[in-house]
C-alpha positions as CSV (number, residue, x, y, z in Angstrom):
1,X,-54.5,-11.0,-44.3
2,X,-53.0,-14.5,-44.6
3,X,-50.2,-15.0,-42.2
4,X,-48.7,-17.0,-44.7
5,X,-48.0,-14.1,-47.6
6,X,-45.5,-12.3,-44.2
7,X,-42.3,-14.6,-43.7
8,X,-41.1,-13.3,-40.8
9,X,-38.3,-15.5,-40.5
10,X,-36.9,-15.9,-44.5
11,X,-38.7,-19.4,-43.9
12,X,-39.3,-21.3,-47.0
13,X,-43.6,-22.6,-47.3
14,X,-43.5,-26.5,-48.4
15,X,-46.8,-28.6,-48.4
16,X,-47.1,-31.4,-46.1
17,X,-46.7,-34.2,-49.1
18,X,-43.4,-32.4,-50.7
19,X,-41.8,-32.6,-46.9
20,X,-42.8,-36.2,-46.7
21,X,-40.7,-37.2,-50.0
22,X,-37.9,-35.5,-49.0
23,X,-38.0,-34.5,-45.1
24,X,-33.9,-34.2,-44.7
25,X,-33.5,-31.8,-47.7
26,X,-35.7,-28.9,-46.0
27,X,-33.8,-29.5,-42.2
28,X,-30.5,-28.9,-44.0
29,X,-32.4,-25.4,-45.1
30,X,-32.6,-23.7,-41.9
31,X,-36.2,-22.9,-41.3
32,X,-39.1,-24.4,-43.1
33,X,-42.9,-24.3,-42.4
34,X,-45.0,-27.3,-43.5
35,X,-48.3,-26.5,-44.5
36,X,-51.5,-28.3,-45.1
37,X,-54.5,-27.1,-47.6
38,X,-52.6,-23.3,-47.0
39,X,-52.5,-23.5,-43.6
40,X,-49.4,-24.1,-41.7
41,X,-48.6,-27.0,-39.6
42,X,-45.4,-25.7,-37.9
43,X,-41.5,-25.5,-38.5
44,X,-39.0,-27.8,-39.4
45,X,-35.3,-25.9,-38.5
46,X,-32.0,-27.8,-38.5
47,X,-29.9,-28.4,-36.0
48,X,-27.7,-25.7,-36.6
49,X,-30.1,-22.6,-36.8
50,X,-31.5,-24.4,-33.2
51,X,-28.4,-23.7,-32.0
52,X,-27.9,-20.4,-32.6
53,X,-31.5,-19.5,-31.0
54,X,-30.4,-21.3,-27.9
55,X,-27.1,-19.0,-27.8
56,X,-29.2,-16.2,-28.4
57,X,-31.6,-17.0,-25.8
58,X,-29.0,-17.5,-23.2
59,X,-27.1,-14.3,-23.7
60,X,-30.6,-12.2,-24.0
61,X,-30.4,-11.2,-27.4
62,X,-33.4,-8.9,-27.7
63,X,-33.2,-9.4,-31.7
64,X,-33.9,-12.8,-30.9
65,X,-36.7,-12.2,-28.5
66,X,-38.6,-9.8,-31.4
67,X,-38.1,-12.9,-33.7
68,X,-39.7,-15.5,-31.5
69,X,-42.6,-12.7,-30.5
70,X,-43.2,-12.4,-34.3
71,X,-43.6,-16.2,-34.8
72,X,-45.7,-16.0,-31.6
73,X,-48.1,-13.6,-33.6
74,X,-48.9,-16.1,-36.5
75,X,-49.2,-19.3,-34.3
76,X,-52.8,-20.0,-32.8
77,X,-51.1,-22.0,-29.9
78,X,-48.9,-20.4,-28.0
79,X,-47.6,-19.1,-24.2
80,X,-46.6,-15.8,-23.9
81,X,-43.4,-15.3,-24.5
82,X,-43.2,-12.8,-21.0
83,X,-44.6,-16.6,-19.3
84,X,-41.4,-18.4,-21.4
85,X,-38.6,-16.3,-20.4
86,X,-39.8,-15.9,-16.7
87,X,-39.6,-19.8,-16.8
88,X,-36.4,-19.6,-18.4
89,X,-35.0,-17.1,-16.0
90,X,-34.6,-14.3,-19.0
């Protein structure tokens, strides 16, 4: 299955060239993912929905934790999210 066709996150798929023409339009949309030739290049997220996953981190949010462990599942580079938090103190 392509990890693209599950949105874990509501995220909205943009091509690499669309996000170049316009790059502040999709960080005012919360969470985008760029992608290149249908494969994706990572996440653009505003300043705002940063925020709120830095509140959530700090108070321990396990909704929060689930959503970062399910964007964890579709990236090929990542650190283990029990390796993040124990850095983190969490």
């Amino acid at each position: 299955m392509n990890p693209l066709t599950k949105l874990p996150l509501n995220e909205e798929l943009v091509p690499v060239r669309e996000a170049q023409k316009n790059i502040t339009k999709y960080f005012k949309r919360g969470i985008t993912r760029v992608t290149r030739n249908g494969r994706s290049l990572g996440y653009m997220i505003s300043d705002a929905m940063l925020e709120e996953m830095i509140e959530q981190i700090e108070q321990g949010n396990p909704a929060f934790i689930k959503r970062m462990e399910a964007i964890a599942r579709h990236s090929k580079k990542t650190t283990p999210l029990k390796e993040v938090m124990k850095e983190y103190g969490l």
